[in-house]
C-alpha positions as CSV (number, residue, x, y, z in Angstrom):
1,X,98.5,-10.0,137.6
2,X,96.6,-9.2,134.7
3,X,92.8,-7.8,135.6
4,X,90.0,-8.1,132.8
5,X,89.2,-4.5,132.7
6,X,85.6,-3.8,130.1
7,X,86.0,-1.5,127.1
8,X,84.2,1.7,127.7
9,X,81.4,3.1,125.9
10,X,82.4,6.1,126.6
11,X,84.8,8.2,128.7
12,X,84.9,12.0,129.5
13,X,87.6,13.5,131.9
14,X,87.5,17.3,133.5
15,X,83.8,18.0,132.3
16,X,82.0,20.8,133.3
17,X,78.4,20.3,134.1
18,X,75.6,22.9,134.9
19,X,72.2,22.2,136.5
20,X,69.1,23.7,137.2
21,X,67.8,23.1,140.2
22,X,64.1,24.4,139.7
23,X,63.0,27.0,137.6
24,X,60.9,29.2,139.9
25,X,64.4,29.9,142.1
26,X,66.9,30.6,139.6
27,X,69.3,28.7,140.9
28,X,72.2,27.3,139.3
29,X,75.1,24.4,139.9
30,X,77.9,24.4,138.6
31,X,81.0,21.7,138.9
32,X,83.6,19.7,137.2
33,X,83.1,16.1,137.0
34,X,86.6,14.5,137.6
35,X,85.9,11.5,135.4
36,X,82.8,10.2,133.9
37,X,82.6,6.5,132.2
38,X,79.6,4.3,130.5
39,X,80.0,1.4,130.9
40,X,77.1,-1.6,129.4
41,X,74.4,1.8,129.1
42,X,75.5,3.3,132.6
43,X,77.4,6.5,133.6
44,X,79.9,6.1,136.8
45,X,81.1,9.6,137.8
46,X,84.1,9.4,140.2
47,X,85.2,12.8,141.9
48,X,88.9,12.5,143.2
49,X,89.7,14.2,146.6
50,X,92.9,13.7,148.8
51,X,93.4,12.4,152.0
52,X,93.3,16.2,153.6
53,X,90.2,17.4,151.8
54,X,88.2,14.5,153.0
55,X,89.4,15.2,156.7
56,X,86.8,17.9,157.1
57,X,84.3,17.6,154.2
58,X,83.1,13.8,153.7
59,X,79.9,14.0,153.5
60,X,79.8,17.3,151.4
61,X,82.0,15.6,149.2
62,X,79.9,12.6,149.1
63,X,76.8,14.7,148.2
64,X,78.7,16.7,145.7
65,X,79.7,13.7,143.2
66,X,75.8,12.5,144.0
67,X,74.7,15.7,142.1
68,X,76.9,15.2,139.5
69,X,75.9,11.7,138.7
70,X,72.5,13.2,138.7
71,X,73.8,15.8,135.6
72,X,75.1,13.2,133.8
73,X,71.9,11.0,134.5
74,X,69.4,13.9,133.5
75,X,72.1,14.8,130.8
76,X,72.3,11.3,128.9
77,X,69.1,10.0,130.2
78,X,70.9,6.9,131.1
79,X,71.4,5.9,134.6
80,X,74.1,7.0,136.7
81,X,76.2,6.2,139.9
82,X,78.7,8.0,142.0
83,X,81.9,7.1,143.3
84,X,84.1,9.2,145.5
85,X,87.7,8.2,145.6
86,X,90.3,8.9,148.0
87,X,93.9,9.7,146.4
């Protein structure tokens, strides 16, 4: 079967993305984004994980790829979404 897959604005694998939380505290995130995509002027950032890591960690895991759509979003100023998938 043949899907009909979009063409992608853009694509961007194993990025490193920094943010700053506020900047009376100083403090500083740091992550690699997995995969990042545009597609039709929005970003979806998918953080890969394995069966085991999500065992213990789901909903840090969730929150982490949140914050990372949010870098790309505050990054691009285009609208992002986050997608955590299970390998």
């Amino acid at each position: 079967m043949l899907l009909d897959v979009p063409i992608h604005d853009q694509v961007t694998l194993e990025l490193v993305a920094v943010l700053a939380t506020r900047a009376d505290d100083g403090l500083l995130l740091e992550g690699v984004i997995d995969l990042a995509f545009r597609i039709e002027g929005e970003w979806v950032v998918v953080d890969f994980k394995t069966d085991k890591e999500l065992e213990t960690g789901l909903e840090v895991y969730r929150r982490q790829v949140q914050l990372y759509a949010q870098m790309v979003a505050r990054a691009t100023g285009d609208p992002a979404r986050s997608v955590l998938m299970r390998v």
